[in-house]
C-alpha positions in Angstrom: 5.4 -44.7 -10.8 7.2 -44.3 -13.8 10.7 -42.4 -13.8 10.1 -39.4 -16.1 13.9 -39.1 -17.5 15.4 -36.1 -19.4 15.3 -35.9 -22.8 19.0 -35.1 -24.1 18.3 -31.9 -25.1 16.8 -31.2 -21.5 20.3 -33.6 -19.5 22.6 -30.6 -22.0 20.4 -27.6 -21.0 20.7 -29.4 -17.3 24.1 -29.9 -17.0 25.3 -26.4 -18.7 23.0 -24.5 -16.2 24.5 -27.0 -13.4 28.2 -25.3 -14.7 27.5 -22.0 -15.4 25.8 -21.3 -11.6 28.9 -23.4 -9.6 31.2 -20.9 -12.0 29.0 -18.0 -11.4 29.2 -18.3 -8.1 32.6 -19.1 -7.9 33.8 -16.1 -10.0 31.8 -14.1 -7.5 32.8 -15.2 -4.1 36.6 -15.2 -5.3 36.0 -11.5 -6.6 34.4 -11.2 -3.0 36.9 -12.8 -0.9 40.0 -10.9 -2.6 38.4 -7.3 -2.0 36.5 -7.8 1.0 37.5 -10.8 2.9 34.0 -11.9 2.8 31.8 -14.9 0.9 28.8 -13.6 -1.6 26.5 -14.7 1.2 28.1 -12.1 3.3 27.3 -9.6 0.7 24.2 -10.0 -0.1 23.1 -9.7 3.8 24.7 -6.3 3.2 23.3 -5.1 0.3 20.1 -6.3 1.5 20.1 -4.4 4.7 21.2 -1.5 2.5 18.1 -1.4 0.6 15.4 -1.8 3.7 14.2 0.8 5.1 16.3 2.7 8.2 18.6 -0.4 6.9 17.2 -2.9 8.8 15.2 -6.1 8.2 13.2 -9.0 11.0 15.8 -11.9 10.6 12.9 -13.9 9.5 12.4 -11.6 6.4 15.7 -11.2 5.0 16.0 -14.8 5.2 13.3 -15.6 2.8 14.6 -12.6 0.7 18.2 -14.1 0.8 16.2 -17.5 -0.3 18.0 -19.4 2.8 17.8 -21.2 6.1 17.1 -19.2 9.4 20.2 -20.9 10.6 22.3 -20.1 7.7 21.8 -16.6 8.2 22.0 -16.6 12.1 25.3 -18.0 11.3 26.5 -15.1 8.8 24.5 -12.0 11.0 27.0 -13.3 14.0 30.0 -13.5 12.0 28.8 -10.1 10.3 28.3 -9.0 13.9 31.6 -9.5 15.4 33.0 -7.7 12.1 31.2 -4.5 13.3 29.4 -4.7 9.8 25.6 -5.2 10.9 24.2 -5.1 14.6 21.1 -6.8 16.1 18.2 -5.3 18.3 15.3 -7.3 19.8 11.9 -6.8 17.5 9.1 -4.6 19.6 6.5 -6.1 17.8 7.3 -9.3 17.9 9.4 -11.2 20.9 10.6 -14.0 18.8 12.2 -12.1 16.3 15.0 -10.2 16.0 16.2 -7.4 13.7 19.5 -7.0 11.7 20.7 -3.6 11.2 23.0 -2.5 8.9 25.7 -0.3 10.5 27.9 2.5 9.4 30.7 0.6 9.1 29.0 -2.0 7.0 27.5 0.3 4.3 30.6 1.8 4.2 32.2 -2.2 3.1 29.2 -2.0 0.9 29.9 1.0 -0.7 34.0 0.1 -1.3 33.0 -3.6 -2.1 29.9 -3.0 -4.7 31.9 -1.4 -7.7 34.2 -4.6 -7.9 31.0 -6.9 -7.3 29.1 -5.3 -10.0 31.9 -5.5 -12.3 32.4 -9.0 -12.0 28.5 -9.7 -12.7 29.0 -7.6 -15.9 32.0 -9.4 -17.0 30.7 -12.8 -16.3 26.9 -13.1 -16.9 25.4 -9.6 -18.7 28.1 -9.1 -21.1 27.9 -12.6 -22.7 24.0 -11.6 -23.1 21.9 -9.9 -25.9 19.7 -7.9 -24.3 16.8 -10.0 -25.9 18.8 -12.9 -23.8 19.2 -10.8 -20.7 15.3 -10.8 -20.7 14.6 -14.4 -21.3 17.2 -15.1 -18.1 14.8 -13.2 -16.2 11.4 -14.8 -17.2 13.2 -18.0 -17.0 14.4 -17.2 -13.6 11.5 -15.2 -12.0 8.9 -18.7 -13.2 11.5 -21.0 -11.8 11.3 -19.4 -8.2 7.5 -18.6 -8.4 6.9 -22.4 -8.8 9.4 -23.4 -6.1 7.9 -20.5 -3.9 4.4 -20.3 -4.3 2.1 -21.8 -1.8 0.1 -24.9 -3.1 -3.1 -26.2 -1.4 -2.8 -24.1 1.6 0.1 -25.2 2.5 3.3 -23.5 2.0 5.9 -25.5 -0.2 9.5 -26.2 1.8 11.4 -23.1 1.5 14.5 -22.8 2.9 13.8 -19.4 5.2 10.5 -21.8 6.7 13.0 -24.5 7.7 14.7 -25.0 10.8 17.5 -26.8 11.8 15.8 -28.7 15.1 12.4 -29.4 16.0 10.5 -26.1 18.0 8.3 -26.6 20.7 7.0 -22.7 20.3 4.8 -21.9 18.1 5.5 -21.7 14.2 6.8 -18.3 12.6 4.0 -16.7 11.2 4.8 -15.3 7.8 4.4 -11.8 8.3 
């Protein structure tokens, strides 16, 4: 097979999205960390939650909305747990699954955290935009994450919130 290599223009376009995501997010998270102690995953479990209904999700569902690992955000709900800011509860429907509530105390972090957040995602990313750009960002964007997410052949492509960290002997998540 024959390497396919970038052309320059497409190693430029490449490497400048390469630095403006690691200083995107890095802009973010500090923004995060000064007014709520927490990291922008942290904050996006939150505002999340915020937006299902009765503010609560199946772990398995916010985890492909958050676009991450089961066990990343296992990891985040428990340290977001013992912060008082979300809660869990078994699922009714569904034994293997649990749910993650959003809890008083964490839409109130929301709502004293979100002002600062949104401000920083003006300052950084929209205000440096036309809005003819601010559109092309999101076609760009939205076709970059249907291809990585859609299924191909009947089977499902890797996606993060279908991985797990060890080997099951249960029975696969269905993707309800």
């Amino acid at each position: 097979m024959t390497t396919r290599w970038l052309t320059p223009e497409e190693q430029r376009a490449w490497r400048a999205y390469i630095a403006a995501s690691r200083l995107l997010e890095d802009a973010i998270d500090r923004q995060l960390q000064q007014e709520a102690g927490m990291p922008h995953l942290f904050y996006s479990v939150l505002a999340n939650l915020s937006e299902a209904p009765d503010r609560r999700l199946r772990m398995t569902d916010l985890a492909e909305k958050l676009k991450i690992t089961r066990s990343r955000l296992t990891y985040a709900v428990t340290r977001l747990e013992r912060d008082g800011l979300v809660r869990r509860e078994d699922c009714r429907w569904d034994r293997r699954s649990s749910i993650a509530v959003l809890t008083d105390e964490g839409m109130t972090v929301l709502e004293r955290t979100a002002p600062g957040h949104v401000e920083t995602v003006r300052t950084t990313l929209f205000d440096r935009l036309t809005p003819e750009q601010v559109g092309q960002l999101e076609e760009i964007c939205t076709g970059i994450a249907r291809t990585l997410g859609e299924e191909t052949g009947g089977a499902a492509v890797d996606v993060p919130w279908r991985r797990r960290s060890a080997p099951c002997s249960g029975p696969a998540d269905s993707p309800s």
